[in-house]
C-alpha positions as CSV (number, residue, x, y, z in Angstrom):
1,X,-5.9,-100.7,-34.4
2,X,-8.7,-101.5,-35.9
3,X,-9.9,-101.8,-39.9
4,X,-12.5,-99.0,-40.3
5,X,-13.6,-101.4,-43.4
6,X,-16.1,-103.9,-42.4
7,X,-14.7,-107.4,-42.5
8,X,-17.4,-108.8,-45.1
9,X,-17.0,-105.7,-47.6
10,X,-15.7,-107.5,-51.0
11,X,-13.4,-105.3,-53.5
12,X,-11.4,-107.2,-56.1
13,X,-12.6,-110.7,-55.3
14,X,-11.4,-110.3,-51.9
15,X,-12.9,-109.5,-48.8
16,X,-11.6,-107.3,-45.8
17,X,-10.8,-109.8,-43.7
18,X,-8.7,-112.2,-46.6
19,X,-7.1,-108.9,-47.7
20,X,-5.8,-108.6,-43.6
21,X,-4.9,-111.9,-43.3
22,X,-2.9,-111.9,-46.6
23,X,-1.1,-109.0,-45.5
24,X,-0.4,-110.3,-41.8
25,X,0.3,-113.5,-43.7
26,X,2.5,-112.3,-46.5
27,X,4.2,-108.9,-45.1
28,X,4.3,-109.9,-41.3
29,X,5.2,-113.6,-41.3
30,X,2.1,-114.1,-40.1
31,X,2.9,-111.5,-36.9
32,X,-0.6,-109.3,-36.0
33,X,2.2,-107.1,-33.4
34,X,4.4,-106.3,-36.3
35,X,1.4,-105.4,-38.5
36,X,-0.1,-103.1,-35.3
37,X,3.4,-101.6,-35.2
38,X,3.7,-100.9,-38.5
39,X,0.4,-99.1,-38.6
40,X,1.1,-97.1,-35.6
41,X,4.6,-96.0,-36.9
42,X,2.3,-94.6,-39.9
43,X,-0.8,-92.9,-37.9
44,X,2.0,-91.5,-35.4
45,X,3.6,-89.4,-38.6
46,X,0.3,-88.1,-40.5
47,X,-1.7,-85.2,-40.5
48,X,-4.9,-85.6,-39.4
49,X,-8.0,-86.5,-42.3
50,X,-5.1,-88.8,-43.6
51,X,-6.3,-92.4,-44.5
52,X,-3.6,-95.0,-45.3
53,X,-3.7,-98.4,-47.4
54,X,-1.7,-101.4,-48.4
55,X,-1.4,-102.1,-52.2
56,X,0.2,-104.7,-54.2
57,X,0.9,-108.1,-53.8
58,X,1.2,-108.4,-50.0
59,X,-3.2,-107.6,-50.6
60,X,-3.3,-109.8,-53.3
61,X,-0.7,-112.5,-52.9
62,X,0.6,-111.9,-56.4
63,X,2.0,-109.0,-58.7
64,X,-0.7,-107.4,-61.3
65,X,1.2,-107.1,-63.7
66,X,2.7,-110.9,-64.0
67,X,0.5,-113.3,-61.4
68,X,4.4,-113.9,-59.7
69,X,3.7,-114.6,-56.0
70,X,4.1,-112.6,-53.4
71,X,8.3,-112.9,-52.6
72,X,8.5,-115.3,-55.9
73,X,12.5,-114.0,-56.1
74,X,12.9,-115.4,-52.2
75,X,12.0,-114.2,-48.7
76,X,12.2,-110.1,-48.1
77,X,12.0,-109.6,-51.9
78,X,8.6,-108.2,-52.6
79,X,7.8,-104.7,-51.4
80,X,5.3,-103.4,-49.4
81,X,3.4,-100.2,-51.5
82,X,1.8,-97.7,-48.7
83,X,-0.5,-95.0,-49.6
84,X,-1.5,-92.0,-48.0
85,X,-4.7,-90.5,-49.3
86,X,-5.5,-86.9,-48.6
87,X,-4.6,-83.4,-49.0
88,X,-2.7,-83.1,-46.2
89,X,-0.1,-86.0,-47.1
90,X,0.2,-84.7,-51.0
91,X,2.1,-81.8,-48.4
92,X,5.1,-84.6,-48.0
93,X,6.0,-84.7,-51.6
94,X,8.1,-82.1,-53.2
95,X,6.8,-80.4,-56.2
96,X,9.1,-82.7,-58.5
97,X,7.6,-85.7,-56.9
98,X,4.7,-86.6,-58.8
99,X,3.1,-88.5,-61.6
100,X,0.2,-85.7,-61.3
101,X,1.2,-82.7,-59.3
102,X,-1.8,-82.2,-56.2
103,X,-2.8,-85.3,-57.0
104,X,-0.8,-88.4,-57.2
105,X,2.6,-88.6,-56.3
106,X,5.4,-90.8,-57.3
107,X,6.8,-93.5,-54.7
108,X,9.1,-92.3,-51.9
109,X,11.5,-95.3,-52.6
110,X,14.9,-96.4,-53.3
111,X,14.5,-95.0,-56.9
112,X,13.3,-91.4,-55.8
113,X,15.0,-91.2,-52.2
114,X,14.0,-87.3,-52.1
115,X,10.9,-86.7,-53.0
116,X,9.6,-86.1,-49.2
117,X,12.1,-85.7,-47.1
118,X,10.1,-85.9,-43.8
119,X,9.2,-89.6,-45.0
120,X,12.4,-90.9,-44.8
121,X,12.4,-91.6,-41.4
122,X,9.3,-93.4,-41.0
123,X,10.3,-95.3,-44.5
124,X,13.3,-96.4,-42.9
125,X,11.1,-97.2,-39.5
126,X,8.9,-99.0,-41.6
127,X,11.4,-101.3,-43.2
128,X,12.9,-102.7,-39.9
129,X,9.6,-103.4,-38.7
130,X,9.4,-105.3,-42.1
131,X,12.1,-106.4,-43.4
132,X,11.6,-105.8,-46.8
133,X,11.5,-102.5,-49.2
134,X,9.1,-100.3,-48.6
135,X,7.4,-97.7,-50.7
136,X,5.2,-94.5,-50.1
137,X,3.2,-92.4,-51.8
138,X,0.0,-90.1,-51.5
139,X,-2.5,-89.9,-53.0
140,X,-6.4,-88.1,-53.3
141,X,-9.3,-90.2,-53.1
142,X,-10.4,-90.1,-56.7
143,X,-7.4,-91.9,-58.0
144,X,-7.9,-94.6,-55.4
145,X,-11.5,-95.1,-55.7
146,X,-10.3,-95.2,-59.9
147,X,-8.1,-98.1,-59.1
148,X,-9.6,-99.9,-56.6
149,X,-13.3,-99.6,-57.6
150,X,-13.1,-99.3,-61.4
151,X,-9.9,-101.0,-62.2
152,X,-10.4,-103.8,-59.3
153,X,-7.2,-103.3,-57.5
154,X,-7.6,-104.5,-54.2
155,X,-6.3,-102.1,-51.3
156,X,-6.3,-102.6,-47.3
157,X,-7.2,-99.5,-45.7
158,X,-4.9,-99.8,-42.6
159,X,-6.8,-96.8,-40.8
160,X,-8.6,-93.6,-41.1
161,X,-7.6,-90.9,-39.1
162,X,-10.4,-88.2,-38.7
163,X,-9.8,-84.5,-39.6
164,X,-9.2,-82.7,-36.1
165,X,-12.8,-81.3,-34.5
166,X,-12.7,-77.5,-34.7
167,X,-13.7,-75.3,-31.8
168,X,-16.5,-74.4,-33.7
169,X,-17.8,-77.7,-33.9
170,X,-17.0,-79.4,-30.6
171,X,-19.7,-76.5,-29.4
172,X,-22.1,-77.3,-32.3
173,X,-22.2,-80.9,-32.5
C-alpha cells in the first residue's frame, strides 16, 4: 500500500519518506509487513472517501508536549494515535464522543472504550498487530490541515481511499 504523499513533500521539518521510516522504525520494529497489515486492517473497515493518518510520536520520534522519546517509559509503552478524516468515519462515533460534535471526535481508547462501538474490533486488531495501545479518532479535514499545516504537527497519511464512482459518473467520465 502505497503513500499517496509524495516521498519529498516536507511538513513539520520532516519529510514523507523520514515520517515512514520513523513509523516502520518506531511502531513496527522496523517490520514494513506489520506496517502493510496494519494499514490493510484499517482500509478493510472504512467507508469509502475515508483518508487515515499516523500522529504522535511514532511520526515524530518524540511526544509534543515534553520532547520524551518515542517508548521513553520502555518497549510497547507509547501509543500509536490513528485518525480517520472524513464525513463518513465522524459516522463511528457516538454523539457523546466528541471534543466538537461533526467535527472532531474524542479517542476511541482505553479511557473512552464506547465511543464507536464498531471500532472496537479493528482497535483490538490493530493492537496485536502492534503491540502497543492504540488510539482512534475521526476527524474533518479542516482540523487536520489546522494542526498539521498551521500548528506544524507532523502526520503520515497511511492511505486515501477514494469516494466510490457513481453510475452517473463511470458513464460521464
Amino acid at each position: 500500500m502505497n503513500d499517496p504523499v509524495p516521498d519529498e513533500v516536507v511538513q513539520g521539518d520532516l519529510t514523507e519518506a523520514q515520517k515512514r521510516d520513523n513509523v516502520i522504525r518506531l511502531a513496527f520494529g522496523g517490520r514494513a509487513d506489520r506496517f502493510e497489515q496494519f494499514c490493510r486492517a484499517v482500509r478493510e473497515i472504512v467507508p469509502d472517501g475515508t483518508t487515515a493518518i499516523l500522529r504522535g510520536s511514532a511520526v515524530t520520534g518524540y511526544r509534543w508536549n515534553d520532547r520524551a522519546r518515542f517508548d521513553s517509559d520502555g518497549p510497547g509503552t507509547s501509543d500509536l494515535d490513528l485518525t480517520l478524516v472524513g464525513s463518513g468515519a465522524l459516522l463511528f462515533f457516538k454523539a457523546s464522543g466528541f471534543f466538537i460534535p461533526g467535527v472532531h471526535s474524542r479517542p476511541l481508547s482505553d479511557d473512552d472504550p464506547d465511543i464507536a462501538p464498531d471500532l472496537a474490533g479493528l482497535r483490538r486488531t490493530l493492537m496485536a498487530i502492534v503491540h502497543r495501545p492504540v488510539n482512534i479518532q475521526a476527524s474533518r479535514d479542516i482540523v487536520i490541515l489546522f494542526r498539521g499545516d498551521l500548528l506544524g504537527q507532523p502526520y503520515l497519511t497511511l492511505f486515501e481511499k477514494p469516494a466510490g464512482v457513481s453510475v452517473t459518473d463511470a458513464a460521464n467520465p
